[in-house]
C-alpha positions in Angstrom: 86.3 139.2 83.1 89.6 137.5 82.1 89.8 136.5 85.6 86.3 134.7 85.9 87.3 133.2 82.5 90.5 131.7 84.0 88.9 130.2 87.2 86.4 128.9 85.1 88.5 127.0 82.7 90.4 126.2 85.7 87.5 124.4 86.5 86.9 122.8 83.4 90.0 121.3 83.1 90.1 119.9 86.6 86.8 118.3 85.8 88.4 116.1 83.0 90.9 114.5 85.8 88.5 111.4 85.6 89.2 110.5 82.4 92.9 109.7 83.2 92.7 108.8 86.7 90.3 105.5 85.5 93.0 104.9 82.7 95.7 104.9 84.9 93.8 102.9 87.6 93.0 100.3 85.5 97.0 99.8 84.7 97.4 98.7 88.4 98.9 101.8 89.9 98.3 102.8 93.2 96.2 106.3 94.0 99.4 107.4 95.8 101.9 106.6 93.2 99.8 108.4 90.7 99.5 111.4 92.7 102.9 111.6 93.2 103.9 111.0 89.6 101.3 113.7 89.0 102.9 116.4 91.3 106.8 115.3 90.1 105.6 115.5 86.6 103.9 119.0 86.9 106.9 120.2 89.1 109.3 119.3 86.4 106.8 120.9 83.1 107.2 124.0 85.4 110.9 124.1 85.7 111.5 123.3 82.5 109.0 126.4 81.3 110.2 128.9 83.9 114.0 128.1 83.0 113.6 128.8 79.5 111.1 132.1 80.5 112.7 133.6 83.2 114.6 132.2 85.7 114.5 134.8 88.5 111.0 133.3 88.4 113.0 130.6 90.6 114.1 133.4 93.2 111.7 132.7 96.9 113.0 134.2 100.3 113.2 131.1 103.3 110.9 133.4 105.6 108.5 132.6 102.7 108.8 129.2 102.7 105.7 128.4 105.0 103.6 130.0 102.1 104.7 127.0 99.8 104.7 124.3 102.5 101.2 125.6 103.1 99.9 125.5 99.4 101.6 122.1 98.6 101.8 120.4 101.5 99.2 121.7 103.6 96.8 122.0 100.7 97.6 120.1 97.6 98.8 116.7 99.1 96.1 116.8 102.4 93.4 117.9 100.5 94.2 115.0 97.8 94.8 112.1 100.4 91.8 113.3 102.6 89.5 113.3 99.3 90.9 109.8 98.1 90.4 108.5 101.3 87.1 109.7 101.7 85.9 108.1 98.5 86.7 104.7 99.6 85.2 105.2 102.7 81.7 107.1 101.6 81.7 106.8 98.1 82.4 109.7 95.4 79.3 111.2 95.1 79.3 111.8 99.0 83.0 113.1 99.2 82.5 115.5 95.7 80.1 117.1 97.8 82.0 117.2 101.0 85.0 118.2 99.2 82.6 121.2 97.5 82.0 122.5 101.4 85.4 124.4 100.5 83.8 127.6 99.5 82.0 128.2 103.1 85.6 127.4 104.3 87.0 129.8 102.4 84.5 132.5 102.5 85.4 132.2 106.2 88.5 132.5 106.5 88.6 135.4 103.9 86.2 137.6 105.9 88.5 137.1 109.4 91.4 137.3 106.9 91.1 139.4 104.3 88.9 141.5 105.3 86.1 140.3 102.3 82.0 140.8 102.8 79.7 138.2 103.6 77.5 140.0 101.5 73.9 137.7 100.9 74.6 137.3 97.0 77.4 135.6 97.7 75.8 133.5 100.5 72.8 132.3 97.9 76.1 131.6 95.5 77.0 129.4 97.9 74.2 127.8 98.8 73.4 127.2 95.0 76.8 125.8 94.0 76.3 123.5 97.0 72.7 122.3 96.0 73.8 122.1 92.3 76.7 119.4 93.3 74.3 117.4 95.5 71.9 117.0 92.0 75.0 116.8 89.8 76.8 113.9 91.5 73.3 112.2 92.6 73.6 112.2 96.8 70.6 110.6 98.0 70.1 107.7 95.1 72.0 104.9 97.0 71.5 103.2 100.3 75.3 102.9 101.0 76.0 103.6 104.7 77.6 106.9 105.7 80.1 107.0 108.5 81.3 109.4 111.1 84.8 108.8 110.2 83.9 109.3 106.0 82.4 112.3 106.6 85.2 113.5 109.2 87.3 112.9 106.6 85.5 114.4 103.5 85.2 117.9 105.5 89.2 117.5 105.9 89.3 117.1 102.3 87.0 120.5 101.8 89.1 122.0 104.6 92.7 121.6 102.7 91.2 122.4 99.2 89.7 126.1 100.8 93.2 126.6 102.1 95.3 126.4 98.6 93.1 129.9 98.1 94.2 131.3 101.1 97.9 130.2 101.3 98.0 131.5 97.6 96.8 134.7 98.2 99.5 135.5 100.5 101.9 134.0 98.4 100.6 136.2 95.5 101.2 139.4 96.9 105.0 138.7 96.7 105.1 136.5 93.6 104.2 135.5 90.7 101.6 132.8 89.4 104.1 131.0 88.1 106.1 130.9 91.1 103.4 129.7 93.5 102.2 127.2 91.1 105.8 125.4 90.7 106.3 125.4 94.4 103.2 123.8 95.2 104.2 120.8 93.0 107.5 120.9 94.8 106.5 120.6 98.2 103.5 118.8 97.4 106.0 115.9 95.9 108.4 115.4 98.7 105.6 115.4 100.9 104.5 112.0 99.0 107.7 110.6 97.8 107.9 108.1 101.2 104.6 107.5 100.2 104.1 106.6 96.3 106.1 103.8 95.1 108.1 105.2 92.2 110.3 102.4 91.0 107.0 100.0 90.7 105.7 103.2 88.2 108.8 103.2 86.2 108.7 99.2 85.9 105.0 99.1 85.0 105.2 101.8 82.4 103.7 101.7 78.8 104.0 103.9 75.9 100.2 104.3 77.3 100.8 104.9 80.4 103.2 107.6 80.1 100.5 109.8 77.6 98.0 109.8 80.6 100.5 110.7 83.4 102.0 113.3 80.8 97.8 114.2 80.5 96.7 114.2 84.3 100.2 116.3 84.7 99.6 119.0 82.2 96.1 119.4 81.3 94.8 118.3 84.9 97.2 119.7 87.0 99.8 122.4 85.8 97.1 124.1 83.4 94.1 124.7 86.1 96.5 125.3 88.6 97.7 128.1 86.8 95.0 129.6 85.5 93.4 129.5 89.2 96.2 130.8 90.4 96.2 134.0 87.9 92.0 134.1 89.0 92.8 134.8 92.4 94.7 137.7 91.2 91.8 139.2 90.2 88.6 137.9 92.0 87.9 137.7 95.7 88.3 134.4 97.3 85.3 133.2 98.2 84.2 134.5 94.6 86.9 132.0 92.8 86.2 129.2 95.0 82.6 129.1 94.2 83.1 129.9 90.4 85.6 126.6 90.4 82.5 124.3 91.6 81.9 124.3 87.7 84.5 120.9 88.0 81.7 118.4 89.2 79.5 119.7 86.6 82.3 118.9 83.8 82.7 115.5 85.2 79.0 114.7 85.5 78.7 115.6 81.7 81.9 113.8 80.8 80.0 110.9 82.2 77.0 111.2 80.6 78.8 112.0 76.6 81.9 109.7 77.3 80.4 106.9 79.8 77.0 107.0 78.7 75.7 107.9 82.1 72.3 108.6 82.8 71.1 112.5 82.5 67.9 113.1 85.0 66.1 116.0 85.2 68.0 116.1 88.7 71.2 116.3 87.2 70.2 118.7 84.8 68.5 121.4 87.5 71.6 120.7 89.3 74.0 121.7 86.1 71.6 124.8 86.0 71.8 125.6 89.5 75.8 125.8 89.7 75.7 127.7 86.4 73.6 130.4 88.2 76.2 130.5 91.0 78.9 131.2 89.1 76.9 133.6 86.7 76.4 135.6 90.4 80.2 135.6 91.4 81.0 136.4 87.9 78.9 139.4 87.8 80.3 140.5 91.1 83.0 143.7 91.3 86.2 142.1 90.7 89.4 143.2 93.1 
């Protein structure tokens, strides 16, 4: 159970990251700035905490190294370019729900992988927690065209977001939550650092400023990341990924009580319907 708990609140929290990515949008930095800020920020909350906990926390063998390159690199910064790419080019309600085609990805490569069933209940979990984001986020309700190339790239974005699951799992057999978690941030920074401009940031920072990238850091970032992390200690893959699609529920009800969206009866069946997938996965036999 305190698994499923984790991965849940994991998801939660990762649902609130809209709240500080408008904020900090609306300042006039970039989306690659602010997602490298994001990663150097988290990297150095984790340093600091694992230095002052215990520092053989540090201690990772260089044949291991692909494991990190793979979560932070491979996963964190592709899946987050792909995904921010994907909005501009389809729109966010298509790419939530492209970037949500990440459990079948993972469920995937965790039956060739780790050996875990494609049993049916988690199948219907799937196909719930998929239906449930299409009704959350509204798909369907605008007459925007969809492109090739947008949805190309959304699937990349559902793609590198499976594979944090799968390059942690590996990573987690050998070390600790903590561990993964810091060297994700690492190698997912100096993957963006030619990328983000950093001294524009510094110049353009406010008092402001600094509490949202201090926000998106900690309670959008180095929180979920953890406590997904520790999940996948305890829950099958594919469960974890499809307990975690709670995040575009959170944000379609931050928008409704914070932006005084509208709530449909669509959006509401849809809330239901990814509550019932994660109810399944949560009842499942944990690992």
């Amino acid at each position: 159970m305190k698994y499923t708990i984790s991965t849940i609140l994991a998801g939660v929290l990762w649902g609130t990251i809209s709240v500080f990515l408008k904020t900090l949008d609306a300042a006039g930095f970039g989306t690659l700035s602010i997602m490298l800020c994001r990663a150097l920020i988290s990297a150095v909350i984790l340093f600091l905490f694992i230095f002052f906990k215990d520092k053989s926390l540090f201690k990772i063998e260089l044949k291991d190294l692909w494991m990190f390159m793979g979560t932070g690199i491979i996963s964190l910064t592709f899946f987050s370019v792909c995904y921010f790419r994907s909005i501009l080019e389809i729109g966010a309600s298509v790419a939530v729900i492209l970037l949500y085609t990440s459990p079948i990805f993972v469920l995937i490569f965790s039956f060739f992988l780790f050996g875990e069933d494609f049993s049916l209940p988690k199948v219907i979990a799937v196909v719930f927690a998929m239906a449930g984001c299409v009704m959350v986020t509204g798909l369907g309700s605008g007459n925007s065209y969809i492109s090739g190339r947008g949805i190309l790239i959304g699937l990349c974005a559902g793609l590198g977001y499976a594979l944090y699951s799968i390059f942690s799992r590996y990573a987690l057999e050998k070390y600790d939550s903590l561990t993964v978690t810091f060297y994700t941030f690492v190698f997912s920074a100096v993957s963006l650092l030619p990328f983000g401009d950093l001294p524009s940031v510094v110049q353009n920072l406010s008092l402001k400023s600094v509490f949202f990238f201090l926000g998106i850091s900690f309670f959008c970032t180095v929180l979920p990341y953890i406590l997904y992390t520790f999940g996948l200690k305890g829950l099958e893959t594919g469960h974890a990924a499809i307990i975690v699609t709670i995040e575009p529920l959170v944000g379609c009800l931050i928008g409704i009580f914070l932006w005084k969206e509208e709530l449909s009866l669509v959006k509401v069946l849809g809330i239901l319907l990814i509550f019932a997938a994660v109810v399944l996965c949560g009842r499942k036999k944990t690992v």
